[in-house]
C-alpha positions as CSV (number, residue, x, y, z in Angstrom):
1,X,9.2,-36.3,27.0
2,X,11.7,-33.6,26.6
3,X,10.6,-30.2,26.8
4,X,10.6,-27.9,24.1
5,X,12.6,-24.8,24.5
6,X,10.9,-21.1,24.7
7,X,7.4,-20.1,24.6
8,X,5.5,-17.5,21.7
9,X,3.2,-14.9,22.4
10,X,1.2,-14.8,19.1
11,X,-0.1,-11.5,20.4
12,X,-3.2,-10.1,21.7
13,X,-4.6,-10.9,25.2
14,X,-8.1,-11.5,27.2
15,X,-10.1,-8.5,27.4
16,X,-9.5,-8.4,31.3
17,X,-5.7,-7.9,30.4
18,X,-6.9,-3.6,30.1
19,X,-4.1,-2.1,29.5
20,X,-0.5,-2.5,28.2
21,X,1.7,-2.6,31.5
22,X,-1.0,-5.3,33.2
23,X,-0.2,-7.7,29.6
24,X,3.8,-7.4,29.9
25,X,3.4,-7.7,33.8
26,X,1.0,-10.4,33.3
27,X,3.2,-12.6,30.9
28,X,6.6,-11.9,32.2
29,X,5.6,-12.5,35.9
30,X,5.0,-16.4,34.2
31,X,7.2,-16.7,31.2
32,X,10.2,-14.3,31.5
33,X,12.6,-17.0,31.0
34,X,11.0,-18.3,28.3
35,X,10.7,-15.6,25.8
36,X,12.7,-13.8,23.4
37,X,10.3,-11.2,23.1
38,X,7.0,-10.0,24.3
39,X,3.8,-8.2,22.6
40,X,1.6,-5.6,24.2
41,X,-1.0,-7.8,24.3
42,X,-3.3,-5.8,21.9
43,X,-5.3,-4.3,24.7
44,X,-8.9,-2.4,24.0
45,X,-10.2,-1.9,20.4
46,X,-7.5,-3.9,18.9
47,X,-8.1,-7.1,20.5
48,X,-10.2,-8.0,17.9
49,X,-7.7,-8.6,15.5
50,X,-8.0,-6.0,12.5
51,X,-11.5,-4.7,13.2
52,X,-10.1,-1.6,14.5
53,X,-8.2,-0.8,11.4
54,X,-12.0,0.8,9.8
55,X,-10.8,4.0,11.1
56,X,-8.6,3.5,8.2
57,X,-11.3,3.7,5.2
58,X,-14.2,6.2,4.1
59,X,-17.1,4.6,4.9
60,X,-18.5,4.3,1.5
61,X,-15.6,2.0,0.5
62,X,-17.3,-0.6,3.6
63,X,-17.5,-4.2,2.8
64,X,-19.5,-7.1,3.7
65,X,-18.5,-6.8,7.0
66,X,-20.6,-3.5,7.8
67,X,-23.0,-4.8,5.5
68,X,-24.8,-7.3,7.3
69,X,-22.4,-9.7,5.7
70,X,-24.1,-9.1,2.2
71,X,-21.9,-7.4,-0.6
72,X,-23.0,-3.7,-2.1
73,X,-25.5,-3.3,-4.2
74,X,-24.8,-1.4,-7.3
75,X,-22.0,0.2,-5.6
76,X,-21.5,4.0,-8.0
77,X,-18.4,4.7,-9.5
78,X,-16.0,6.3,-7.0
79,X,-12.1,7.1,-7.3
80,X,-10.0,6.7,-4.0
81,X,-6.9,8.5,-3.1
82,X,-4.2,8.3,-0.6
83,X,-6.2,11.2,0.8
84,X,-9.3,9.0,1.3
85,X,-7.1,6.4,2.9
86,X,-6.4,7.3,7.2
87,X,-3.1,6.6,8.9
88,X,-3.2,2.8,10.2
89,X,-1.6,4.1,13.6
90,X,0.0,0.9,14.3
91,X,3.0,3.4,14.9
92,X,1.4,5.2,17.0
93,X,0.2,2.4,19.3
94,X,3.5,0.4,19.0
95,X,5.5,3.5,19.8
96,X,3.3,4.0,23.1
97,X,3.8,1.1,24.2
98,X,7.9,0.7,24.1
99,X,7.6,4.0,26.2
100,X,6.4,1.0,28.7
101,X,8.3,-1.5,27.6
102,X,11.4,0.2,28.6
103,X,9.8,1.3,32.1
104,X,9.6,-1.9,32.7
105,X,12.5,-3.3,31.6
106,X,14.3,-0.7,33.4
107,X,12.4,-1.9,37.0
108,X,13.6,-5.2,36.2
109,X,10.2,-6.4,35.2
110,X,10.9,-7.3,31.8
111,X,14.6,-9.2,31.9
112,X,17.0,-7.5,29.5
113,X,17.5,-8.9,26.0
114,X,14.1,-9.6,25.5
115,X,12.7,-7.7,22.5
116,X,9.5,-5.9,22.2
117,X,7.4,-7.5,19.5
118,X,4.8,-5.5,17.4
119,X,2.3,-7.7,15.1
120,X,1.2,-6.4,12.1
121,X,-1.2,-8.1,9.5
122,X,-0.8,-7.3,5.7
123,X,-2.2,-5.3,3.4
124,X,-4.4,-8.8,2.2
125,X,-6.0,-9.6,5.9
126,X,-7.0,-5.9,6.4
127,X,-8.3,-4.4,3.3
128,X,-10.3,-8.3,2.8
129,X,-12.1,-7.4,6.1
130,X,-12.6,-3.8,5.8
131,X,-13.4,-3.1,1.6
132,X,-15.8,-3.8,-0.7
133,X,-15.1,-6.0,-3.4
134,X,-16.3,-3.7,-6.0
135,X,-13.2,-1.0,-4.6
136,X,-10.9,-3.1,-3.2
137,X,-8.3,-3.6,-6.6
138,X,-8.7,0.3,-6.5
139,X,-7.9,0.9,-2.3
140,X,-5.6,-2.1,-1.5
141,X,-2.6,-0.6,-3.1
142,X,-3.5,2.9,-1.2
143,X,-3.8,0.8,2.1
144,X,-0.2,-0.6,1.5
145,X,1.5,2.4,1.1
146,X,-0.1,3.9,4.7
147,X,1.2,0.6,6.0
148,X,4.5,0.6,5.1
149,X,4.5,4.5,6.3
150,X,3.7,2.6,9.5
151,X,6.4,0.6,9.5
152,X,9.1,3.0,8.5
153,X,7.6,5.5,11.3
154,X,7.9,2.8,14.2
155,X,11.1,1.7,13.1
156,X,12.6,5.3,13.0
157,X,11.0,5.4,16.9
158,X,12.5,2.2,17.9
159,X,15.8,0.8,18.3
160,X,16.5,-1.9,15.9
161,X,18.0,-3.7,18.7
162,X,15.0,-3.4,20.9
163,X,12.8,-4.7,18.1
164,X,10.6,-7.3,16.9
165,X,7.9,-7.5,14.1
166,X,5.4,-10.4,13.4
167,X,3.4,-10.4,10.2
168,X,0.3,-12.3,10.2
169,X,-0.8,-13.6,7.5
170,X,-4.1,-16.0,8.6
171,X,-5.5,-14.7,4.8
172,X,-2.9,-16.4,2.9
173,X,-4.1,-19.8,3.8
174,X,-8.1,-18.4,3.2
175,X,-6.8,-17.4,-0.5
176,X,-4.7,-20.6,-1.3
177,X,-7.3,-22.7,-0.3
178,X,-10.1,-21.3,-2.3
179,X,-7.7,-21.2,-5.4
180,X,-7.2,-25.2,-4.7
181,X,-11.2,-25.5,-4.4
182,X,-11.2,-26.3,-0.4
183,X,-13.8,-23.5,0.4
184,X,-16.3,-21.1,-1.4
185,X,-16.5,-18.6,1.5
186,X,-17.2,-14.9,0.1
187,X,-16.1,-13.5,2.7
188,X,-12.1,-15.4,1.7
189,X,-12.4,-14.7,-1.9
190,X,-9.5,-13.1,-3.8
191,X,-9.6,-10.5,-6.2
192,X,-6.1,-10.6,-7.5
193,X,-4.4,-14.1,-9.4
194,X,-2.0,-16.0,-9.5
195,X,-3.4,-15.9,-5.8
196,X,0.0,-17.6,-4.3
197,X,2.0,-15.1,-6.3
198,X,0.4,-11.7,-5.5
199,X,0.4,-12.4,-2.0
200,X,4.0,-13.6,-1.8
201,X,5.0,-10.5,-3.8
202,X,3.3,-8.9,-0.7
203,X,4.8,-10.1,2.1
204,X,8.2,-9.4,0.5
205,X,7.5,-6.1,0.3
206,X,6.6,-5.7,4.3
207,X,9.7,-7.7,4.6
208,X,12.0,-5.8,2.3
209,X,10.6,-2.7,5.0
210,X,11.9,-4.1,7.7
211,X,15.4,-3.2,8.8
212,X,17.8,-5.6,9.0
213,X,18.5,-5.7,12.7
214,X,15.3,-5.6,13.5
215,X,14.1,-9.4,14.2
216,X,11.5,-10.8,11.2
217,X,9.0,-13.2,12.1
218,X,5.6,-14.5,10.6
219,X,2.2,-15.9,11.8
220,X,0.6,-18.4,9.9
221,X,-2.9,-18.7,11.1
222,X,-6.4,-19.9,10.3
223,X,-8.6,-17.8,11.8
224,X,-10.0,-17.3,15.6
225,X,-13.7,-16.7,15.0
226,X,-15.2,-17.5,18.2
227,X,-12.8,-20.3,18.7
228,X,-12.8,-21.9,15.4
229,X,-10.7,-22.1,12.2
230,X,-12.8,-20.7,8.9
231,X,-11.6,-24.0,7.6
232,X,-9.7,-26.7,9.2
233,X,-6.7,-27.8,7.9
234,X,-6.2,-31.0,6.5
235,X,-2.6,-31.5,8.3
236,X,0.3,-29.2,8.7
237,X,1.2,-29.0,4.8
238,X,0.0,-26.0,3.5
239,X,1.3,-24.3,6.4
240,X,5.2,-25.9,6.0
241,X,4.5,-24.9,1.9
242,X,3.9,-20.9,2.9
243,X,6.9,-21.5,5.6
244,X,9.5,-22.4,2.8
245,X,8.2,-20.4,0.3
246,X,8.3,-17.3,2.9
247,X,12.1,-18.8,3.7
248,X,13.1,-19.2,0.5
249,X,12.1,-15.7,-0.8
250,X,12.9,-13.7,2.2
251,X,15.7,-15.4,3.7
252,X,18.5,-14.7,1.7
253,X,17.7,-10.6,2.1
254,X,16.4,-10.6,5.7
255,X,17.2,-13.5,8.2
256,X,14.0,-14.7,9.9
257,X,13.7,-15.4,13.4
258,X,10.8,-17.6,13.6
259,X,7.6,-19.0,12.2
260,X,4.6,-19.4,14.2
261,X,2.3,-22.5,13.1
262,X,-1.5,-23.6,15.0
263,X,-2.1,-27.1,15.6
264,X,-5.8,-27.6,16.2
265,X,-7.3,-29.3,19.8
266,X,-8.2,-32.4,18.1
267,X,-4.8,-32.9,16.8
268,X,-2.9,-35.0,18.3
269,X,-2.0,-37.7,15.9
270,X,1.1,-37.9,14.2
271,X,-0.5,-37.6,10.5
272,X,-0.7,-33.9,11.4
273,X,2.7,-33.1,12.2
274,X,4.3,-35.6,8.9
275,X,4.7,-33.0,6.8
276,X,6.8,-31.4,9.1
277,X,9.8,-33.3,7.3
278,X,9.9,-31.5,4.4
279,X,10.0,-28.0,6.8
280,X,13.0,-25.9,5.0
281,X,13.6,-22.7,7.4
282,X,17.1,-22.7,7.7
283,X,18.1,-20.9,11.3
284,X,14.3,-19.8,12.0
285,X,12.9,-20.8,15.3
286,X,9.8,-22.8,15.0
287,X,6.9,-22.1,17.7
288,X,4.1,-24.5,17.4
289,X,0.5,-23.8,19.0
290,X,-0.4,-26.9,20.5
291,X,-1.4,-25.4,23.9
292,X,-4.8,-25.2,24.5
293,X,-6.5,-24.1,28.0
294,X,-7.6,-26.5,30.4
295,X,-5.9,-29.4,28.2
296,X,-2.5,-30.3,29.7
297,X,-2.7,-34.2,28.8
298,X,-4.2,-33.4,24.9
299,X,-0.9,-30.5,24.7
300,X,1.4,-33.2,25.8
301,X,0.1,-35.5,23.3
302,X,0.2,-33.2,20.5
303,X,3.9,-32.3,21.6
304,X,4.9,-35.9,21.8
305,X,3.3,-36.5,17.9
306,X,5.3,-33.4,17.2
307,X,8.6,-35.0,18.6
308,X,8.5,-38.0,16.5
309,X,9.3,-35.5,13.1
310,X,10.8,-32.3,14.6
311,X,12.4,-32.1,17.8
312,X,13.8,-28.2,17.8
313,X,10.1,-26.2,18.2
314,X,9.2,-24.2,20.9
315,X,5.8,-23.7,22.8
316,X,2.9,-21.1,21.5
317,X,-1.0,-21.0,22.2
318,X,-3.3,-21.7,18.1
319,X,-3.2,-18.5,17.8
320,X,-3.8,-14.9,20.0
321,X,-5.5,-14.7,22.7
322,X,-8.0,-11.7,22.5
323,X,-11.1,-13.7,21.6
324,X,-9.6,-16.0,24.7
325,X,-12.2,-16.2,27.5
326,X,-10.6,-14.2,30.8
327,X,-11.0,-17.1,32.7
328,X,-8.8,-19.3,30.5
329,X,-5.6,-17.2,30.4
330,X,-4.2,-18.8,33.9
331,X,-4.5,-22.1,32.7
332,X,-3.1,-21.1,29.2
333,X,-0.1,-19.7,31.1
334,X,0.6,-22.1,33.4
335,X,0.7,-25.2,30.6
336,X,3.2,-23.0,29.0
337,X,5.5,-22.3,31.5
338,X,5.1,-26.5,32.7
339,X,6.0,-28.0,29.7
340,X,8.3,-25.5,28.1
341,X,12.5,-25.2,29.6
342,X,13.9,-21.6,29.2
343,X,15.8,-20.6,26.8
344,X,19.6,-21.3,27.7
345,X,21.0,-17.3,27.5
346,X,18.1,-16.8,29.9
């Protein structure tokens, strides 16, 4: 079996990873050969993905996530304002931690030419998790614009050359599949339509924010919730249809520099990977997420069924690892770095 070239960090790390320096220390110690770039590992309140982003909202705007899962009753009448709306600080955080990247780097610890990579979910995946349905149409569009302040902030702080950013987009999935009829989940219910369309429309406008030096990248994802997808994908179609849809919108203003896809444990037959033939992302690395701890044999299997319809993919974990148990991370590197070669400038 040849080896796939390069390794992924989707983004976030165990809880046991505490603090920024341990997670680069931690990865590069394994993988520095391997990586084009390298996350913070999304230490302390944001390992939980977006959760920490309700700093963000007033509190009377809450969804059914500080609900007890149950939508508002009656919800009054209420205007929102940009005012209402609270700084995402994904700047801040980001711009923290390249203060550490470049300690590092400059100790030798992180090898030079490896970027620092910054994830950042849209407007869709955070406003879904934090808003009530009753306010979201009315506090999405506020949300966006302190996002893209984000981005232009942490950009202006960051070499383009030194830069990185992922957008993850595990909501995109949750809306197209409700619009096709695969789920009724409230909790992944749109409010806007043509679904496709109005989230397409924005992720081109995070990607039109980013500068053109700075690498572009996405994260296709179905959810980490304790281990498990919201909804299981049927193969690897849907996720090759938001791939070429991303490529062909984006592409020709912004060059991409990879798409990360998951592959699910019990995946390892080829009917998974087919629809990888019809995969149209020009130069874009691909970075495919069939490791999974403690299951060396089943990764190789899913990388073999992988091989027999695309051969140029790199190595990547399902998705981030914050809702990873500590105890799996060792294995979860060590498959990595086994069955992945280094990239050749490295």
């Amino acid at each position: 079996m040849a080896q796939p070239i390069g390794v992924n960090l989707v983004g976030s790390m165990p809880t046991s990873i505490q603090s920024t320096k341990e997670a680069f220390t931690k990865c590069t110690s394994v993988l520095s050969d391997r990586l084009l770039s390298i996350p913070d590992g999304e230490t302390g309140a944001r390992s939980l993905f977006t959760i920490w982003q309700a700093q963000s909202f007033p509190k009377d705007a809450y969804g059914i996530l500080h609900n007890n899962w149950q939508p508002l009753e009656d919800p009054p009448a209420r205007h929102f304002t940009l005012d209402d709306i609270g700084p995402t600080r994904y700047d801040d955080v980001a711009i923290e931690s390249y203060k550490t990247f470049c300690d590092l780097r400059e100790k030798g610890v992180i090898p030079p030419g490896v970027r620092f990579q910054v994830a950042i979910p849209s407007s869709v995946d955070i406003c879904a998790t934090h808003v009530d349905h009753a306010f979201i149409a009315q506090v999405e569009p506020l949300y966006r614009k302190r996002l893209l302040q984000s981005l232009r902030n942490l950009q202006d702080h960051i070499p383009a050359e030194d830069l990185a950013i992922q957008f993850d987009l595990p909501f995109a999935l949750a809306y197209t599949d409700w619009e096709r009829g695969r789920h009724r989940i409230p909790f992944f219910k749109p409010w806007f339509e043509p679904v496709r369309e109005c989230v397409m429309q924005r992720i081109e406008e995070l990607s039109d924010a980013v500068d053109k030096d700075v690498w572009l990248a996405y994260h296709l994802c179905y959810g980490d919730i304790n281990h498990k997808h919201f909804l299981d994908p049927e193969d690897s179609k849907d996720l090759v249809a938001w791939a070429n849809n991303i490529t062909e919108r984006i592409a020709p203003q912004h060059p991409i520099q990879w798409f990360h896809m998951p592959v699910p444990k019990d995946r390892t037959d080829y009917a998974y990977f087919e629809p990888l033939k019809q995969l149209k992302i020009g130069y874009a690395k691909l970075f495919l997420g069939v490791v999974h701890a403690h299951d060396e044999a089943g990764t190789e299997q899913r990388i073999r069924s992988a091989q027999k319809v695309c051969t140029d993919f790199g190595l990547a974990t399902e998705c981030g690892l914050g809702r990873t148990p500590n105890e799996d991370l060792e294995s979860i590197l060590e498959i990595l770095k086994r069955l992945s070669a280094p990239f050749p400038l490295n």
